[in-house]
VOBA-1610 file (N, C-alpha, C; in pm, whole numbers, padded with zeros to 5 digits, always signed):
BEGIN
Unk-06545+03462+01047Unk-06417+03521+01063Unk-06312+03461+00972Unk-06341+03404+00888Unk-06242+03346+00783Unk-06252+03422+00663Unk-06124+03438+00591Unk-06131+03503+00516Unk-06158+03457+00369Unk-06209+03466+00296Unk-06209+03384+00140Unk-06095+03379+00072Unk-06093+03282-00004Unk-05985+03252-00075Unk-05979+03323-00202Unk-05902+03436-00223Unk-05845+03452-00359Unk-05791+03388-00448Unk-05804+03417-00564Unk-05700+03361-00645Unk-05577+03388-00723Unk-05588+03550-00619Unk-05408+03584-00593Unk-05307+03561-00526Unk-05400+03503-00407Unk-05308+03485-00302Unk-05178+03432-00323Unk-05061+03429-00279Unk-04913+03403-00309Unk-04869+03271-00212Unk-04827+03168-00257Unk-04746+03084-00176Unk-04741+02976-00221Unk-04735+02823-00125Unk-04698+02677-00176Unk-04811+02658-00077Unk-04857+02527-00157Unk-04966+02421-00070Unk-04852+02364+00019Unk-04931+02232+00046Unk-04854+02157+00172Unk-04802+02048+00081Unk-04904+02033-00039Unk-04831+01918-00130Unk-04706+01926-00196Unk-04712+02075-00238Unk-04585+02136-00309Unk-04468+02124-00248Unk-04462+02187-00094Unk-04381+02188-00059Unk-04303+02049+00067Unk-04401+01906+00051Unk-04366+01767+00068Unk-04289+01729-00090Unk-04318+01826-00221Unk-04274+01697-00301Unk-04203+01777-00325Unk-04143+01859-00297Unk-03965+01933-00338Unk-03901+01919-00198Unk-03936+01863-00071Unk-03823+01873+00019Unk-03822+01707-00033Unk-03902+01587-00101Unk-03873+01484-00105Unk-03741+01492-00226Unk-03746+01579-00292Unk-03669+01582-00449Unk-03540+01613-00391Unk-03538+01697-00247Unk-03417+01756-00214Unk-03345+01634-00136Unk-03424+01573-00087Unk-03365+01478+00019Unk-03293+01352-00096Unk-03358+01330-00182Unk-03346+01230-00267Unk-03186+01247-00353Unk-03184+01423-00362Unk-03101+01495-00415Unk-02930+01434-00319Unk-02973+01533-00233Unk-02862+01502-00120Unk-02815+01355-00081Unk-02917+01284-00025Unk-02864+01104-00058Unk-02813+01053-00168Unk-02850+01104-00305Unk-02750+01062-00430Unk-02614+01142-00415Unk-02582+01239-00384Unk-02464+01306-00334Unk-02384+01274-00243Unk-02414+01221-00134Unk-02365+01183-00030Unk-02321+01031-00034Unk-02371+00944-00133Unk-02320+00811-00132Unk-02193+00798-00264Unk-02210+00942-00393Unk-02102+00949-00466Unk-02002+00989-00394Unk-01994+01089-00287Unk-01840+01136-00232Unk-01869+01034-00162Unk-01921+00949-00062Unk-01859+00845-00024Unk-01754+00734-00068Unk-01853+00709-00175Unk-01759+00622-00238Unk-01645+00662-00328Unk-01629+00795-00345Unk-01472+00814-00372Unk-01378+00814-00288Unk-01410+00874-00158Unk-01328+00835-00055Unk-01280+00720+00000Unk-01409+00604-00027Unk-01364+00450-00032Unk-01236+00429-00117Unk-01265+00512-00272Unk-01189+00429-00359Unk-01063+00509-00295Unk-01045+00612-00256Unk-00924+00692-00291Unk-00878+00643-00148Unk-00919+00566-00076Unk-00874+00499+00045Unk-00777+00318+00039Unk-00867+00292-00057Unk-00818+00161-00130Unk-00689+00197-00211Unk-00713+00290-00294Unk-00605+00326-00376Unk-00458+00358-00277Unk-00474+00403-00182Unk-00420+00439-00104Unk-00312+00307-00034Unk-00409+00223-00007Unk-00340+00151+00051Unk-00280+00050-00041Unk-00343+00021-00151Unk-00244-00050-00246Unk-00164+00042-00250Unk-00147+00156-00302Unk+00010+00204-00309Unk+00098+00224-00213Unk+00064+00186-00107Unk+00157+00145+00026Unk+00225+00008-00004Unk+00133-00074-00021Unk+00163-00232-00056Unk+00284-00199-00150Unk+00254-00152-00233Unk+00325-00185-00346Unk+00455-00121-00389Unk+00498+00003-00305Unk+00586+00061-00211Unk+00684-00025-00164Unk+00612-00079-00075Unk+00695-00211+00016Unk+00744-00299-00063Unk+00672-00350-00180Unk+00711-00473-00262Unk+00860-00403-00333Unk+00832-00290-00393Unk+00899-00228-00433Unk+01038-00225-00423Unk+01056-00182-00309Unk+01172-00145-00211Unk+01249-00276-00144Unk+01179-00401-00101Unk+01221-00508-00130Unk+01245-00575-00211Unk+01190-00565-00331Unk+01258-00599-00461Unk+01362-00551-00482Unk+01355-00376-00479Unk+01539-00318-00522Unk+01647-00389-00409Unk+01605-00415-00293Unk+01710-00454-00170Unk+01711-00578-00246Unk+01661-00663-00265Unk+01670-00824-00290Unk+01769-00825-00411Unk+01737-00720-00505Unk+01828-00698-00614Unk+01971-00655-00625Unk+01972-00551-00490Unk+02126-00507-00476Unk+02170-00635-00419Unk+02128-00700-00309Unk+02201-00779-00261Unk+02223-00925-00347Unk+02151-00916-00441Unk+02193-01017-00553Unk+02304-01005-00638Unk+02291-00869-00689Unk+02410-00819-00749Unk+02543-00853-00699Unk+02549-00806-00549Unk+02701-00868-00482Unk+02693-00991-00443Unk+02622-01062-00496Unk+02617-01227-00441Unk+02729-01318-00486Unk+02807-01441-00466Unk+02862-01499-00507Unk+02836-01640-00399Unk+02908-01745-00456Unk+02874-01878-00374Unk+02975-01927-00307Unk+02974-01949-00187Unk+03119-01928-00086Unk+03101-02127-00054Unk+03190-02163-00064Unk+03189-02300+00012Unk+03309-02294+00070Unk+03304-02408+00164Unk+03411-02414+00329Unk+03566-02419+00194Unk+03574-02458+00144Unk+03706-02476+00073Unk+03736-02358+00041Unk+03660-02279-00050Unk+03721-02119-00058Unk+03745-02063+00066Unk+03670-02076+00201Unk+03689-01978+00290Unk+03816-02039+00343Unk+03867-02145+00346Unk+03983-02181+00390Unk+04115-02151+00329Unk+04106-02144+00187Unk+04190-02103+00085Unk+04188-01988+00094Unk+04118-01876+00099Unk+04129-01730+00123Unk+04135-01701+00254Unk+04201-01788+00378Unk+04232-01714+00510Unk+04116-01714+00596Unk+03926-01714+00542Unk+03855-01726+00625Unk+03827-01561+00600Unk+03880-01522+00600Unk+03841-01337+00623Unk+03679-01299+00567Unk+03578-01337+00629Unk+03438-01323+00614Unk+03416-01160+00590Unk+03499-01115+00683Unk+03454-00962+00651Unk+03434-00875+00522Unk+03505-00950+00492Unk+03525-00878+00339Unk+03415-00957+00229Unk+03381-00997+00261Unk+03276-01055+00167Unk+03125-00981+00210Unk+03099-00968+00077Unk+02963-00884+00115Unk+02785-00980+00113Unk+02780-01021+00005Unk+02660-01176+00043Unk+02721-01308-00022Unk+02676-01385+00128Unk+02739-01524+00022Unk+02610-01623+00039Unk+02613-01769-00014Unk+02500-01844-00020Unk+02585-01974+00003Unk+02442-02015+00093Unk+02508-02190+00155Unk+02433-02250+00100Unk+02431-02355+00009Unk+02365-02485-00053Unk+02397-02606+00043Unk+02287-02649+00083Unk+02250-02758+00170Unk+02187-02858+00077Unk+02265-02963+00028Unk+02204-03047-00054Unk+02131-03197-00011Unk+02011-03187+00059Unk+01963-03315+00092Unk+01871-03426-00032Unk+01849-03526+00049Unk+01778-03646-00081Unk+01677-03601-00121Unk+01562-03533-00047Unk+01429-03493-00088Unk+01417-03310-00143Unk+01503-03290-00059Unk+01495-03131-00063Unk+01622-03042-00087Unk+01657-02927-00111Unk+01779-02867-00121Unk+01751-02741-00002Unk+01880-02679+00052Unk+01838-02530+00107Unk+01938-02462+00059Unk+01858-02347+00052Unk+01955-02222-00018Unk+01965-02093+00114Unk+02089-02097+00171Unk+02043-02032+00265Unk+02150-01849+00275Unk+02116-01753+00236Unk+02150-01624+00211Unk+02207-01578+00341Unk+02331-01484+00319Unk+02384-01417+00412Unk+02468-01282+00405Unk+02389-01149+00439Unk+02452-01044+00383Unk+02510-00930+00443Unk+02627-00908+00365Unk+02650-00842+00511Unk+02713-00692+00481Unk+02665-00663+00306Unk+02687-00548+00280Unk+02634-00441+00257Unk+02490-00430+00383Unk+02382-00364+00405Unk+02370-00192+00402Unk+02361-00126+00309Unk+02335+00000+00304Unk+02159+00031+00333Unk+02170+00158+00353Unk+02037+00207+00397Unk+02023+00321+00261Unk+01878+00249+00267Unk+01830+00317+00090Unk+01724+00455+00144Unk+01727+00463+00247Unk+01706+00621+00277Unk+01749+00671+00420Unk+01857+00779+00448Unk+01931+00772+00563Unk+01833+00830+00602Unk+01827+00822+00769Unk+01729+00827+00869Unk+01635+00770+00952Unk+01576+00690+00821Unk+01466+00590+00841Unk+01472+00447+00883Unk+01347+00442+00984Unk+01397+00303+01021Unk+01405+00177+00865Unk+01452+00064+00956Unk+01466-00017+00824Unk+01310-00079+00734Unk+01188-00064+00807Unk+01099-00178+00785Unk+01034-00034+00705Unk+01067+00077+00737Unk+01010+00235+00597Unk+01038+00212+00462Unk+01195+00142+00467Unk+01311+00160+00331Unk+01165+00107+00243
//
């Protein structure tokens, strides 16, 4: 009851069709670990340019408030009335034997994007 084998018959052995689903699989795993790893990178990239955002934006603040800086000691504030308000950053020099302090105080704080909290700017 079996039938003979032609040598027209139409189709794939069993070998044929193990060594093209291996070519496919092999296929798809080289595919799947390149978009991975762009998404790594474009994830990294990502977050350095957050970082660097932040550095950014504290640099321009560190800069404006340098710009209006000047150096206030107790003798000027006494000679000008004391009127702190009106001064926008001043700096205290603490001069000790081993060490010095430089200590910043500002008080002419604008917001470098209205709306947003401050730690966004």
């Amino acid at each position: 009851m079996t039938r003979p084998f032609k040598k027209n018959m139409a189709g794939f052995t069993l070998l044929e069709v193990l060594v093209t689903l291996g070519i496919l699989s092999a296929m798809v795993l080289f595919v799947s670990q390149i978009t991975r790893s762009g998404f790594d990178m474009r994830s990294a990239l990502n977050r350095k340019s957050k970082i660097t955002h932040r550095m950014n934006t504290a640099m321009r603040k560190i800069s404006d408030d340098l710009s209006h800086a000047f150096l206030v000691s107790l003798k000027n504030m006494d000679r000008t009335g004391g009127n702190k308000k009106q001064r926008g950053t001043f700096f205290k020099i603490e001069a000790k034997e081993d060490t010095d302090k430089l200590k910043m105080t500002v008080r002419n704080h604008v917001a470098m994007i209205s709306g947003q909290r401050e730690s966004d700017q």
